[in-house]
PDB file of N, CA, C, O and CB in Angstrom:
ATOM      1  N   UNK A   1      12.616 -20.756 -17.407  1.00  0.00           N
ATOM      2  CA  UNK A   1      11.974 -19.893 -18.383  1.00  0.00           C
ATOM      3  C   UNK A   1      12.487 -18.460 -18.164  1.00  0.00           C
ATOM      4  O   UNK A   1      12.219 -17.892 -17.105  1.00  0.00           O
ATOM      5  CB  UNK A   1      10.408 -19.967 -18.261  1.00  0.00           C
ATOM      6  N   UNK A   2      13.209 -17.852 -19.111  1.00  0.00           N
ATOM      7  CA  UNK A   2      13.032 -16.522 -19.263  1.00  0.00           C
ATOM      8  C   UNK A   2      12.116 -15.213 -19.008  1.00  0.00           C
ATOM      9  O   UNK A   2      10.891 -15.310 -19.083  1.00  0.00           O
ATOM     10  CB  UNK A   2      13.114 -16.582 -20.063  1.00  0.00           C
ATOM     11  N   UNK A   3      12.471 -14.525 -18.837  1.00  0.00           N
ATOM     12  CA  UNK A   3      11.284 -13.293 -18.962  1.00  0.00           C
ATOM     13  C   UNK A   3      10.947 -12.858 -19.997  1.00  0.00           C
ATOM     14  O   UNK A   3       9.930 -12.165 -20.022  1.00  0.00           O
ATOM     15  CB  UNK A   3      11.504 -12.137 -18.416  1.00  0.00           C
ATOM     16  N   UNK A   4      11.474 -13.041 -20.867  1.00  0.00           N
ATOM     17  CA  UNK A   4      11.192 -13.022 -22.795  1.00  0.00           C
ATOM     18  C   UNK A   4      10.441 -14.024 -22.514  1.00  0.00           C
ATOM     19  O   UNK A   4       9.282 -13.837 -22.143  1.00  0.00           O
ATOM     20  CB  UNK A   4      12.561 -13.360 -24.214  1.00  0.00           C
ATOM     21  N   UNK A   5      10.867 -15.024 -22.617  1.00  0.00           N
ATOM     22  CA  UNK A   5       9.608 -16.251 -22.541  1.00  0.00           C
ATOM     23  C   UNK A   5       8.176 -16.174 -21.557  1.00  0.00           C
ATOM     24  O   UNK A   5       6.980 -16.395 -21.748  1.00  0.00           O
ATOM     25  CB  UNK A   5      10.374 -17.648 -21.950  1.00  0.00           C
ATOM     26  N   UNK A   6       8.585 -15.960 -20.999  1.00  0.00           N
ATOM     27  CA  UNK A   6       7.012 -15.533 -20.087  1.00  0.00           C
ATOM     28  C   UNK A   6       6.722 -14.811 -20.437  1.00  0.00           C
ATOM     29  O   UNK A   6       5.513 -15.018 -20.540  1.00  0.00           O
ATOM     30  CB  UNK A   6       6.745 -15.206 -18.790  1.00  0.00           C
ATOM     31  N   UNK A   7       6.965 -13.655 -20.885  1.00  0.00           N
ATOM     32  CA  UNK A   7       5.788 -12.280 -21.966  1.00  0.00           C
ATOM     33  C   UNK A   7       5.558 -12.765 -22.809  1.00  0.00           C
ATOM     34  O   UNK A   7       4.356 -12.968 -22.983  1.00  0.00           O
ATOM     35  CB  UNK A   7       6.224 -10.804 -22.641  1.00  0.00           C
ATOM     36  N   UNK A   8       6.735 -13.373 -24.099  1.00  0.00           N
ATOM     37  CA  UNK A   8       5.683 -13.910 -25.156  1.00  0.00           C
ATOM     38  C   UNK A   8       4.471 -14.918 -24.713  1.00  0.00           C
ATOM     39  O   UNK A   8       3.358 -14.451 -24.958  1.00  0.00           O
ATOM     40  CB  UNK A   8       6.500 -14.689 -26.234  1.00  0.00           C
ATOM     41  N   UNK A   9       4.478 -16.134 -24.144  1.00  0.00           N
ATOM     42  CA  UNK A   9       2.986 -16.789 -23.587  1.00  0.00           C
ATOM     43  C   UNK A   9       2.395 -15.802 -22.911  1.00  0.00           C
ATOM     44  O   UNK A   9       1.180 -15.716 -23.090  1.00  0.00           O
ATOM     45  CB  UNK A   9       3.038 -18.091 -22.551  1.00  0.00           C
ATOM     46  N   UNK A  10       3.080 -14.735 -21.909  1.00  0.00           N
ATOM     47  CA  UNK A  10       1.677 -14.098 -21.538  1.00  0.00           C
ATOM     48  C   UNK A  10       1.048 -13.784 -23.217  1.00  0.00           C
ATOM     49  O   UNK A  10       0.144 -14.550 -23.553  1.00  0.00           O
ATOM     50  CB  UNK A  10       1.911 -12.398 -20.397  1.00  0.00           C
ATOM     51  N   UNK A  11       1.405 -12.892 -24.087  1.00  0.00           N
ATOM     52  CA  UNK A  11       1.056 -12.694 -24.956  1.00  0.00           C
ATOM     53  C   UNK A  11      -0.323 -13.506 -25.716  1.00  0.00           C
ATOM     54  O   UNK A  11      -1.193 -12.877 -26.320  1.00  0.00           O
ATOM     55  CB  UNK A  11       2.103 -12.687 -25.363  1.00  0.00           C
ATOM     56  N   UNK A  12      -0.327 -14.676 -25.591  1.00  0.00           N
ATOM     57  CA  UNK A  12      -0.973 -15.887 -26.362  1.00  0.00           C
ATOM     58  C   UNK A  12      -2.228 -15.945 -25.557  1.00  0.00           C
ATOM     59  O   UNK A  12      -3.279 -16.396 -26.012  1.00  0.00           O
ATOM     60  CB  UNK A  12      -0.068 -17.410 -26.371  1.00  0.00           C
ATOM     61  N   UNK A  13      -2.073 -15.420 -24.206  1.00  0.00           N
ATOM     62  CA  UNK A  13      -3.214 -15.429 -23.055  1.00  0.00           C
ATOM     63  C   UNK A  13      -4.406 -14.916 -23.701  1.00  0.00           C
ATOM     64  O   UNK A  13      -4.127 -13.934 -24.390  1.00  0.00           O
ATOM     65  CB  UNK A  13      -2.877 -14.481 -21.705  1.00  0.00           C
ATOM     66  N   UNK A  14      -5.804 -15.268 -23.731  1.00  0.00           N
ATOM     67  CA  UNK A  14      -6.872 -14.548 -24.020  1.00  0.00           C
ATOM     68  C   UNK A  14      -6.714 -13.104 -22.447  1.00  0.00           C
ATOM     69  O   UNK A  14      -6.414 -13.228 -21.259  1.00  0.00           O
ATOM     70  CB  UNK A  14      -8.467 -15.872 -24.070  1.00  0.00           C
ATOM     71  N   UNK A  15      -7.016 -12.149 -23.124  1.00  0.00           N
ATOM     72  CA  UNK A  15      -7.423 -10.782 -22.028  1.00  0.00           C
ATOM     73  C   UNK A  15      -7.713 -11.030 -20.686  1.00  0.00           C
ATOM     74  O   UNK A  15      -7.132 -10.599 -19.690  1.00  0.00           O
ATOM     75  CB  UNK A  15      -8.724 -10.003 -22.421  1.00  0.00           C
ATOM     76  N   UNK A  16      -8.954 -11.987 -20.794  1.00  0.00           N
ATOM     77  CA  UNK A  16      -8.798 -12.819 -19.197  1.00  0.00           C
ATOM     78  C   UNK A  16      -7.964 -13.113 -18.154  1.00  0.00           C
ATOM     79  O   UNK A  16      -7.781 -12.713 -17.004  1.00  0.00           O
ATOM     80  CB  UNK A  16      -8.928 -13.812 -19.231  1.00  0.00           C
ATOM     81  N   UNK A  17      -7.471 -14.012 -18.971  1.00  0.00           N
ATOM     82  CA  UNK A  17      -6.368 -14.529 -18.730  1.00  0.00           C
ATOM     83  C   UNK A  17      -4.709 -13.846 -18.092  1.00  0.00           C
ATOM     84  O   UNK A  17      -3.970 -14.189 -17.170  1.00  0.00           O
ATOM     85  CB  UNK A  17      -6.350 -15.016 -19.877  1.00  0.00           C
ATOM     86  N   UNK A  18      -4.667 -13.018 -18.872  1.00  0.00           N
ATOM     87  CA  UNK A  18      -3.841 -11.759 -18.704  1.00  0.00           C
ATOM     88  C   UNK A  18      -4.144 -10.533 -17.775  1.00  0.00           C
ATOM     89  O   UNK A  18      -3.332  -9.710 -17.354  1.00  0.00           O
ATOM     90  CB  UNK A  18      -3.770 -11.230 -19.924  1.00  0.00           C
ATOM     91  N   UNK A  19      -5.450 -10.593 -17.555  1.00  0.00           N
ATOM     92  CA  UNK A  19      -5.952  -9.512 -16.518  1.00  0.00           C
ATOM     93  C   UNK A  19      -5.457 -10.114 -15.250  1.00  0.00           C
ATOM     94  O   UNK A  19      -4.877  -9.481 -14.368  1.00  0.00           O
ATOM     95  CB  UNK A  19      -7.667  -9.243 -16.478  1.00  0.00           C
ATOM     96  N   UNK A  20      -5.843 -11.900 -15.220  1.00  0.00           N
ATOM     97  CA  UNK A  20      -5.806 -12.753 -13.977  1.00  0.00           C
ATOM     98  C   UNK A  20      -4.192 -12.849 -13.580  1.00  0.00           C
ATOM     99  O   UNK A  20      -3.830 -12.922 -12.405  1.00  0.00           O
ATOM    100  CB  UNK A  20      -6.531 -14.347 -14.287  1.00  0.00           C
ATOM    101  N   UNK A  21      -3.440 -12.842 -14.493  1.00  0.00           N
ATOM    102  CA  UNK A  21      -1.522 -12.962 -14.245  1.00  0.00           C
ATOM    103  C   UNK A  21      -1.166 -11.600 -14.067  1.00  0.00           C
ATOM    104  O   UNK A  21       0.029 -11.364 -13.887  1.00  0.00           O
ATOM    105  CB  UNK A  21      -0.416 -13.619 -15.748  1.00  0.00           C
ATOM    106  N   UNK A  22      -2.132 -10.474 -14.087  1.00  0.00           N
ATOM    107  CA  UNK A  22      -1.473  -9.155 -13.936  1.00  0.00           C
ATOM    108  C   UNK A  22      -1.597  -8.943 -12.299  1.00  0.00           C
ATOM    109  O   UNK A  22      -0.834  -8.437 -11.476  1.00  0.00           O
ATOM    110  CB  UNK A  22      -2.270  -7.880 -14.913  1.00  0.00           C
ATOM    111  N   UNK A  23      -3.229  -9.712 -12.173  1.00  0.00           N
ATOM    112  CA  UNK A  23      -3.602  -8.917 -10.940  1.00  0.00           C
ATOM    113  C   UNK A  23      -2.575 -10.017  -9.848  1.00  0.00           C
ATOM    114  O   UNK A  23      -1.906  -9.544  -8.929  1.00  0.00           O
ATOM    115  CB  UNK A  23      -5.665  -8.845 -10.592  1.00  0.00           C
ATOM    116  N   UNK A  24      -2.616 -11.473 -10.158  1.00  0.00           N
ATOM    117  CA  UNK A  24      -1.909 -12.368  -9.634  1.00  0.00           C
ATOM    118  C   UNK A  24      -0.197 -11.508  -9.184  1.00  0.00           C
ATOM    119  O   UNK A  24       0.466 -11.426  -8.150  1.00  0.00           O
ATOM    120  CB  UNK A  24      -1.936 -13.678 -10.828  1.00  0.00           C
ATOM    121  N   UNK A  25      -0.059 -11.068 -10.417  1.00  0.00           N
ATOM    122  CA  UNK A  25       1.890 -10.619 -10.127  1.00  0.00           C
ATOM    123  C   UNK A  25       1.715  -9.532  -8.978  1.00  0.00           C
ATOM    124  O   UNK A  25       2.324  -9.585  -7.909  1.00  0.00           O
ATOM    125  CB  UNK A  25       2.975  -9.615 -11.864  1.00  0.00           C
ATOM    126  N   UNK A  26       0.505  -8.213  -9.447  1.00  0.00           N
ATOM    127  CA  UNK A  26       0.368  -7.417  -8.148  1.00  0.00           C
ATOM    128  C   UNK A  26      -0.078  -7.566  -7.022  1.00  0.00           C
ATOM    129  O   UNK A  26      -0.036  -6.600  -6.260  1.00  0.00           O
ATOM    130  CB  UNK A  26      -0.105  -6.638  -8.238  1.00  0.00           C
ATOM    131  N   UNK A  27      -0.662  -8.873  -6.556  1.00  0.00           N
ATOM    132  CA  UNK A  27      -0.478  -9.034  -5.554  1.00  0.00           C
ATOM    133  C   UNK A  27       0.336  -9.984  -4.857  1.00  0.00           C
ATOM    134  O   UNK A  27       0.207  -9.976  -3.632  1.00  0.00           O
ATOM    135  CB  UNK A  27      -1.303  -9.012  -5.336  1.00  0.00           C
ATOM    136  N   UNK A  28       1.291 -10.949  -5.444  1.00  0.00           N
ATOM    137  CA  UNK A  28       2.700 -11.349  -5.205  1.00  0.00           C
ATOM    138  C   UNK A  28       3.713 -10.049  -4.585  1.00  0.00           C
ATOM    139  O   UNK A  28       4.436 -10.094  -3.590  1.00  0.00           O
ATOM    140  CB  UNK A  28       3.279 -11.910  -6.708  1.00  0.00           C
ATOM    141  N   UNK A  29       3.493  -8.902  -5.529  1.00  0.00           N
ATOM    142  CA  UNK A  29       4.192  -7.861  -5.028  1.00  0.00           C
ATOM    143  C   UNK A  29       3.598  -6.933  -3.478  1.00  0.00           C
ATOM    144  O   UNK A  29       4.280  -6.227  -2.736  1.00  0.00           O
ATOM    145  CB  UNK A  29       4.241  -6.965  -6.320  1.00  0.00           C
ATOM    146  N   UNK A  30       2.796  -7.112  -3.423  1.00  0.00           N
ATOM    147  CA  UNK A  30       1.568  -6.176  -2.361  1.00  0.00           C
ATOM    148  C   UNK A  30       1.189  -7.301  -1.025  1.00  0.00           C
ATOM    149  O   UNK A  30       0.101  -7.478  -0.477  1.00  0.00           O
ATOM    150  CB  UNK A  30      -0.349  -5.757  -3.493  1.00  0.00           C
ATOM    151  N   UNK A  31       2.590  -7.994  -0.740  1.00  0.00           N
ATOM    152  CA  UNK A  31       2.155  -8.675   0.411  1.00  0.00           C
ATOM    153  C   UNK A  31       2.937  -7.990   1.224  1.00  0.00           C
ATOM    154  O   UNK A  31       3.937  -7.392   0.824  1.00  0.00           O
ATOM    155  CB  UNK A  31       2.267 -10.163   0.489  1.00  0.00           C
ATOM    156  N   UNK A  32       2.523  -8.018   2.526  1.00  0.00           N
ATOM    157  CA  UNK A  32       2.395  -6.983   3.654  1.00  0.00           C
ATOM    158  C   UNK A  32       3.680  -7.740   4.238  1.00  0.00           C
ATOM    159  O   UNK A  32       3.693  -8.971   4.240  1.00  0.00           O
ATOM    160  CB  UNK A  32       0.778  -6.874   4.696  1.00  0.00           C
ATOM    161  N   UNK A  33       4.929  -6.885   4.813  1.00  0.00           N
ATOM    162  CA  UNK A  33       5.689  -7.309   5.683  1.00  0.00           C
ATOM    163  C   UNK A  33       5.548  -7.019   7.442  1.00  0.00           C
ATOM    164  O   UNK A  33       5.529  -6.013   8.150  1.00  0.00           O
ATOM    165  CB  UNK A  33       6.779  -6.855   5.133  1.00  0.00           C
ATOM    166  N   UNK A  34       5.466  -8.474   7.668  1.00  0.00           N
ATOM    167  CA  UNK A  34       4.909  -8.674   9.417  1.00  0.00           C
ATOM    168  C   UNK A  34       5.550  -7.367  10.209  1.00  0.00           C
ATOM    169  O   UNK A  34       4.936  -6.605  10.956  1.00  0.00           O
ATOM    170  CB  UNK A  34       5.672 -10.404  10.331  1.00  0.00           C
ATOM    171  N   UNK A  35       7.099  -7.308   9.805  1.00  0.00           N
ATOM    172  CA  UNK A  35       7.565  -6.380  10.792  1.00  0.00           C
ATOM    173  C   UNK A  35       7.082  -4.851   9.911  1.00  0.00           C
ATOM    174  O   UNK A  35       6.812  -3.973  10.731  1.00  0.00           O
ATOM    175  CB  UNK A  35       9.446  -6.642  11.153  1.00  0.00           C
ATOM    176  N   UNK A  36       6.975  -4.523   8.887  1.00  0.00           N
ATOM    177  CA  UNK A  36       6.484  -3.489   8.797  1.00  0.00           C
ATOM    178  C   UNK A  36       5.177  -2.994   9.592  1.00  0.00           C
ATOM    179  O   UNK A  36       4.969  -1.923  10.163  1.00  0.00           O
ATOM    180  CB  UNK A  36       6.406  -3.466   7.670  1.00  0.00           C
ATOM    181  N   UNK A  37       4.187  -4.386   9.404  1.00  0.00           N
ATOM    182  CA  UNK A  37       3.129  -3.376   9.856  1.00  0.00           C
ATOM    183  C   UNK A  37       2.958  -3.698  11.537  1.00  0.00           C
ATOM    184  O   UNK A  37       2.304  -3.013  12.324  1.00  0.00           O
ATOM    185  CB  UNK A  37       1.546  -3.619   8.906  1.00  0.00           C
ATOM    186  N   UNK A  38       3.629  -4.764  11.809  1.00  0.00           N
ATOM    187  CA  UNK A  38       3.740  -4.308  13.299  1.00  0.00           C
ATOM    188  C   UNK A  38       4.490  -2.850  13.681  1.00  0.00           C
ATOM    189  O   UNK A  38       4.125  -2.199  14.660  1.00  0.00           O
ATOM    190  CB  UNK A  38       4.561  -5.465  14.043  1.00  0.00           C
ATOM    191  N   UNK A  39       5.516  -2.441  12.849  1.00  0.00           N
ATOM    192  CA  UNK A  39       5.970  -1.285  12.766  1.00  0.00           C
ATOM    193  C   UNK A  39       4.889  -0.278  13.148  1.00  0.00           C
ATOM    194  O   UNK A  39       4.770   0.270  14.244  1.00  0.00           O
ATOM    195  CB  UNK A  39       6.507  -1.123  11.517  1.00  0.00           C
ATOM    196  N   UNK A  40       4.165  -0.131  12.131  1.00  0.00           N
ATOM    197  CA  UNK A  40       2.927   0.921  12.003  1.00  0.00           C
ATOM    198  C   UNK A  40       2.174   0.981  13.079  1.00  0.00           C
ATOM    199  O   UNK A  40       2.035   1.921  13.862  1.00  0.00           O
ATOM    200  CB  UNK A  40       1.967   0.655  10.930  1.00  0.00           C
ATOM    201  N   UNK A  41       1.374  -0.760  13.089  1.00  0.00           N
ATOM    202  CA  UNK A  41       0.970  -0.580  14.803  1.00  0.00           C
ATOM    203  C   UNK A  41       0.870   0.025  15.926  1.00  0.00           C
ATOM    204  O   UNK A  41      -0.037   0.453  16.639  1.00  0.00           O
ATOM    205  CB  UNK A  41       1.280  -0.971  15.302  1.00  0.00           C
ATOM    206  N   UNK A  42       2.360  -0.042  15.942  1.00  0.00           N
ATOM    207  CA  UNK A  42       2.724  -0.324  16.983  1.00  0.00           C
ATOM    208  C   UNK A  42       2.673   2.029  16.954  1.00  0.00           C
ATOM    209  O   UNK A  42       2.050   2.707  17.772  1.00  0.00           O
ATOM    210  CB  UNK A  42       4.380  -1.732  17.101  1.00  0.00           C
ATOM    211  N   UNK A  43       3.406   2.507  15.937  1.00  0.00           N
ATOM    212  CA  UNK A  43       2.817   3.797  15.919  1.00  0.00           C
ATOM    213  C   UNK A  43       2.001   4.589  15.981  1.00  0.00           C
ATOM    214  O   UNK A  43       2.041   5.724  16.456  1.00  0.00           O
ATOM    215  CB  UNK A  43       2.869   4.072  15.532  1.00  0.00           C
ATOM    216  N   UNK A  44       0.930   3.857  15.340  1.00  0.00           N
ATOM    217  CA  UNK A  44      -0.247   4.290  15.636  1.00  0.00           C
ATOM    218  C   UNK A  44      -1.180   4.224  16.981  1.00  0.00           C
ATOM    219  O   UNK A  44      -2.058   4.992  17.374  1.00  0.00           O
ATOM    220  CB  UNK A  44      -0.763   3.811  14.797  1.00  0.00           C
ATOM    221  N   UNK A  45      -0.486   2.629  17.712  1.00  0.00           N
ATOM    222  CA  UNK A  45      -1.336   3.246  18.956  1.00  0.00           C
ATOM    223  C   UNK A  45      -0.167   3.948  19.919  1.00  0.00           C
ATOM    224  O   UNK A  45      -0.620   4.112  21.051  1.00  0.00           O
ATOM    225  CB  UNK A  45      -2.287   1.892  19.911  1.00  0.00           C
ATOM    226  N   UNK A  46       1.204   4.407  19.786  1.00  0.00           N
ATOM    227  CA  UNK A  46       1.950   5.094  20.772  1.00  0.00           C
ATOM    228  C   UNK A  46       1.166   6.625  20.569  1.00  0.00           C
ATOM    229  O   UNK A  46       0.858   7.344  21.520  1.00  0.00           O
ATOM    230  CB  UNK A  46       3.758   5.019  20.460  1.00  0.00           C
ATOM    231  N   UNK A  47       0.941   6.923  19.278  1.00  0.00           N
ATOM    232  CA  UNK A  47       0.355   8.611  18.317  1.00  0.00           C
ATOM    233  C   UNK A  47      -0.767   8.580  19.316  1.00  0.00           C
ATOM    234  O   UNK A  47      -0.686   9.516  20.111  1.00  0.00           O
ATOM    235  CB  UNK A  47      -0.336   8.617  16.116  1.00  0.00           C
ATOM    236  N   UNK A  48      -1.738   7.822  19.500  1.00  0.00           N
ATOM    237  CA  UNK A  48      -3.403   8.070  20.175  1.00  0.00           C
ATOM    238  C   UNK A  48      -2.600   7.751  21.679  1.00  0.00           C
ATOM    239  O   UNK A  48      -2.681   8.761  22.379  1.00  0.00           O
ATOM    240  CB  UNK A  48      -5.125   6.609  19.552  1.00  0.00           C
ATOM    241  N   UNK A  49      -2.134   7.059  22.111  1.00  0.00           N
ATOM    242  CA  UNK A  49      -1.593   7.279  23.363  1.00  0.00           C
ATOM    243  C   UNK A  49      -0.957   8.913  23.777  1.00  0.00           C
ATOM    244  O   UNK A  49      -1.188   9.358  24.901  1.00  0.00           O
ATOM    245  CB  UNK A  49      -0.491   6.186  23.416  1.00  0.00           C
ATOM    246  N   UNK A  50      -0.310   9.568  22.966  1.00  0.00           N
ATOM    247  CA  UNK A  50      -0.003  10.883  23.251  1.00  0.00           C
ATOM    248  C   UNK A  50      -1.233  11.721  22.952  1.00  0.00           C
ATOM    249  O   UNK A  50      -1.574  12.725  23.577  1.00  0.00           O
ATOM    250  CB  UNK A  50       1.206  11.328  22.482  1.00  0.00           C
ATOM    251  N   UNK A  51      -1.914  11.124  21.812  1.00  0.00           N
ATOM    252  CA  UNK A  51      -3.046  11.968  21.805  1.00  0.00           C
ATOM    253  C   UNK A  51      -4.267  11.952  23.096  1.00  0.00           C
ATOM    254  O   UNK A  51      -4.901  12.972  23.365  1.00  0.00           O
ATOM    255  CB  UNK A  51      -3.664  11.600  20.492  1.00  0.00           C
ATOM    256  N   UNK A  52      -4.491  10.538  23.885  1.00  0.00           N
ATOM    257  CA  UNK A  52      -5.371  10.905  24.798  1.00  0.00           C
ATOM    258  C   UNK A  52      -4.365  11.814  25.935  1.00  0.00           C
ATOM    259  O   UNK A  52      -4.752  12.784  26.587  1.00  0.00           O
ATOM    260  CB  UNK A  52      -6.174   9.505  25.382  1.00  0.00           C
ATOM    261  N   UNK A  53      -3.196  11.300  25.960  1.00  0.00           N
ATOM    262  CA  UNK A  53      -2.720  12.121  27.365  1.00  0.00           C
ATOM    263  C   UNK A  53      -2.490  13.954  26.947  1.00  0.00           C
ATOM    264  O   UNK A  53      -2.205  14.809  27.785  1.00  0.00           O
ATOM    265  CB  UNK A  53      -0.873  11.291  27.990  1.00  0.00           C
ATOM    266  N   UNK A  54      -2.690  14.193  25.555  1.00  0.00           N
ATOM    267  CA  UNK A  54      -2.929  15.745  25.440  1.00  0.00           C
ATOM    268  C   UNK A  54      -1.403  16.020  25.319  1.00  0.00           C
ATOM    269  O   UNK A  54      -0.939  17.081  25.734  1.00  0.00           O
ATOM    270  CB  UNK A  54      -3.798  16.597  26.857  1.00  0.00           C
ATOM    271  N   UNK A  55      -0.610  15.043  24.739  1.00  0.00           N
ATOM    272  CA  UNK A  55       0.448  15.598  24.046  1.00  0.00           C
ATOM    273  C   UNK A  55       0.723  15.843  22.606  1.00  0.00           C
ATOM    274  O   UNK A  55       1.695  16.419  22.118  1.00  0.00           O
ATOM    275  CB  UNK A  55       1.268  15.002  24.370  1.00  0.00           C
ATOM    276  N   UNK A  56      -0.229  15.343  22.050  1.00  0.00           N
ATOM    277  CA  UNK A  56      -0.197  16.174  20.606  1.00  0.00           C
ATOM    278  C   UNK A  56      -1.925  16.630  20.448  1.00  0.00           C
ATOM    279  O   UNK A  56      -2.654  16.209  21.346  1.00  0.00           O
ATOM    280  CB  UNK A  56       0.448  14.944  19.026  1.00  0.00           C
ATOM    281  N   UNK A  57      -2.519  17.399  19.430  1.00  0.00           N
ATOM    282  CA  UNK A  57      -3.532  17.482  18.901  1.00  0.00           C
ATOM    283  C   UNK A  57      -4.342  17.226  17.425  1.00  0.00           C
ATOM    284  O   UNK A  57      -4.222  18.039  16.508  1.00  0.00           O
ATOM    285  CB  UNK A  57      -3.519  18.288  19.210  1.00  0.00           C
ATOM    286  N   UNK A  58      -4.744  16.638  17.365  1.00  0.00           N
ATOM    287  CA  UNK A  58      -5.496  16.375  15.932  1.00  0.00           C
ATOM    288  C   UNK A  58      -6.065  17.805  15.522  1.00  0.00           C
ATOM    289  O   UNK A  58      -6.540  18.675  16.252  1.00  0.00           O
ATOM    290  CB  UNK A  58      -6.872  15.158  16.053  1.00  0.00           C
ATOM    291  N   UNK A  59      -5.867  17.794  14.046  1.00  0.00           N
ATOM    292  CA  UNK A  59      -6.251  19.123  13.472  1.00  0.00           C
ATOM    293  C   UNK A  59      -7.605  18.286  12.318  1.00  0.00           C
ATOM    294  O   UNK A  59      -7.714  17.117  11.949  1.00  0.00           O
ATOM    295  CB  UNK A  59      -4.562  20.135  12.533  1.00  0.00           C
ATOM    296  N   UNK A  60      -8.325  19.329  12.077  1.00  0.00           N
ATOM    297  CA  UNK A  60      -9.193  18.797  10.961  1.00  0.00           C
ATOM    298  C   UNK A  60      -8.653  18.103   9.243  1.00  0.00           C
ATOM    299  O   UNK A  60      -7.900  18.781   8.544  1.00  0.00           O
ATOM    300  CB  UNK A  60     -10.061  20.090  10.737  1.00  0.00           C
ATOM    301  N   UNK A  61      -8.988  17.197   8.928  1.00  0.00           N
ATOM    302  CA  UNK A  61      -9.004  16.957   7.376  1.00  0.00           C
ATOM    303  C   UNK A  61      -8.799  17.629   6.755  1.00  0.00           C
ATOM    304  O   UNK A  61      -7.979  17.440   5.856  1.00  0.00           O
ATOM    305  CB  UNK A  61      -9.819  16.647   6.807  1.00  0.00           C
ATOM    306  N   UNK A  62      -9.543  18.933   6.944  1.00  0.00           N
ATOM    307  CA  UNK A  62      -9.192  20.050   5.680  1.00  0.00           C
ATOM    308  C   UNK A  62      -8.043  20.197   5.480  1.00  0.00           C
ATOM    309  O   UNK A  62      -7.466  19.976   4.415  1.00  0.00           O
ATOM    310  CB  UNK A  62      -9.592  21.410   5.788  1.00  0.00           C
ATOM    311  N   UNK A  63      -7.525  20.628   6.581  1.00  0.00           N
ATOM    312  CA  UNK A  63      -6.542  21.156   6.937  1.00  0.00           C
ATOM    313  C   UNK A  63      -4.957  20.575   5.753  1.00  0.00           C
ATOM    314  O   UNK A  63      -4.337  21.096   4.826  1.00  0.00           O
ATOM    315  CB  UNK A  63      -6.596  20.763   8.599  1.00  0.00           C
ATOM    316  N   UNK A  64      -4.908  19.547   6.340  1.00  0.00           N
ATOM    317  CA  UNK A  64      -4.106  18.330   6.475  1.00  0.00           C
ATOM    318  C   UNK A  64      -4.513  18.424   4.189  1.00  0.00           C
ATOM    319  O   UNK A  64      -3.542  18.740   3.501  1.00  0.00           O
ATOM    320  CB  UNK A  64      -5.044  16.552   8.031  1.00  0.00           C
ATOM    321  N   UNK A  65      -5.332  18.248   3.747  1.00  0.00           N
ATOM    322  CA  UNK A  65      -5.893  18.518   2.427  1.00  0.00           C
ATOM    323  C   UNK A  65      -5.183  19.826   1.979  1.00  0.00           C
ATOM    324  O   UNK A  65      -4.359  19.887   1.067  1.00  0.00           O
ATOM    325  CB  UNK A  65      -7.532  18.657   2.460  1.00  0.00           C
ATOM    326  N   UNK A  66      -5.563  20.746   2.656  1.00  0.00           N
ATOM    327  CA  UNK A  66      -5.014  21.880   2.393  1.00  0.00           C
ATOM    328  C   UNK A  66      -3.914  22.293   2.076  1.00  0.00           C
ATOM    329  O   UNK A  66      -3.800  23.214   1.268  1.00  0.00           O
ATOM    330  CB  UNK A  66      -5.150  22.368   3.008  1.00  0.00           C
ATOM    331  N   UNK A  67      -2.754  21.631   2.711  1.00  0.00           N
ATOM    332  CA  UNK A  67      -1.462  21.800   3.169  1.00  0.00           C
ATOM    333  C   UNK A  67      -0.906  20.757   1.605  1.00  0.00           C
ATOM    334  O   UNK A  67      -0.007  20.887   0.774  1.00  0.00           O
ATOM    335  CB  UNK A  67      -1.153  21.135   5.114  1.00  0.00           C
ATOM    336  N   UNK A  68      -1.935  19.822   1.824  1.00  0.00           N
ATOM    337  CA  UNK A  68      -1.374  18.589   0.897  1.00  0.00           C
ATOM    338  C   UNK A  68      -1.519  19.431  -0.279  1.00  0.00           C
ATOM    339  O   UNK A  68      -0.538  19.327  -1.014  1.00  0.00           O
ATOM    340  CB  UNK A  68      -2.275  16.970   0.835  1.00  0.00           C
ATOM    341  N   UNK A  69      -2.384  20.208  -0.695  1.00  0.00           N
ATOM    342  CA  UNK A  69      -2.672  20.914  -2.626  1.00  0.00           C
ATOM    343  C   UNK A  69      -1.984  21.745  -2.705  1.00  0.00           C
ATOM    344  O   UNK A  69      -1.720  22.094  -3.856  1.00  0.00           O
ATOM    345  CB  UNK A  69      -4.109  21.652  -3.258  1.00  0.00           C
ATOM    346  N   UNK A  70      -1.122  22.744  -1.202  1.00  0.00           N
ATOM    347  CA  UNK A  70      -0.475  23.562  -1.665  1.00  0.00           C
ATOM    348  C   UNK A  70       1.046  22.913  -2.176  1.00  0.00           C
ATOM    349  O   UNK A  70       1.930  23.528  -2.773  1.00  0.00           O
ATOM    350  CB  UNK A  70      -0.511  24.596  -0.682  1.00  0.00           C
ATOM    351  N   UNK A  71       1.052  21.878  -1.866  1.00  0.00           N
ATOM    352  CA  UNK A  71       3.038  21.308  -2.238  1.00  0.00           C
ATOM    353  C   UNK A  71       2.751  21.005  -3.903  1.00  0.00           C
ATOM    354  O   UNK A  71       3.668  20.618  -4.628  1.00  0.00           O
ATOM    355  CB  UNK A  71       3.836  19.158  -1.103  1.00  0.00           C
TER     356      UNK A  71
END
């Protein structure tokens, strides 16, 4: 089947139906790769590891907000 062909039947879908193959495709797309988030993990606890030994410091939310509205 085509991708022309699969939009027109999506097309024919009652709204339901079409809500359920939208949310279905986004999360086909939104599956998590193992080594990515061991990636992350694995960063996030080396980050709190420097953070308990007092090699970096956490700043407040605002802050971090702040910085983000001025770009």
């Amino acid at each position: 089947m085509t991708t022309a062909e699969i939009l027109a039947t999506a097309r024919t879908l009652r709204p339901q139906e079409q809500l359920f193959l939208i949310d279905s495709l986004f999360e086909m797309l939104d599956e998590p790769d193992p080594a990515i988030s061991a990636a992350w993990a694995n960063e996030a606890k080396d980050r709190l590891a420097a953070y308990d030994r007092g090699e970096i410091q956490a700043a407040p939310i605002e802050e971090l907000f702040a910085k983000m509205r001025a770009v």
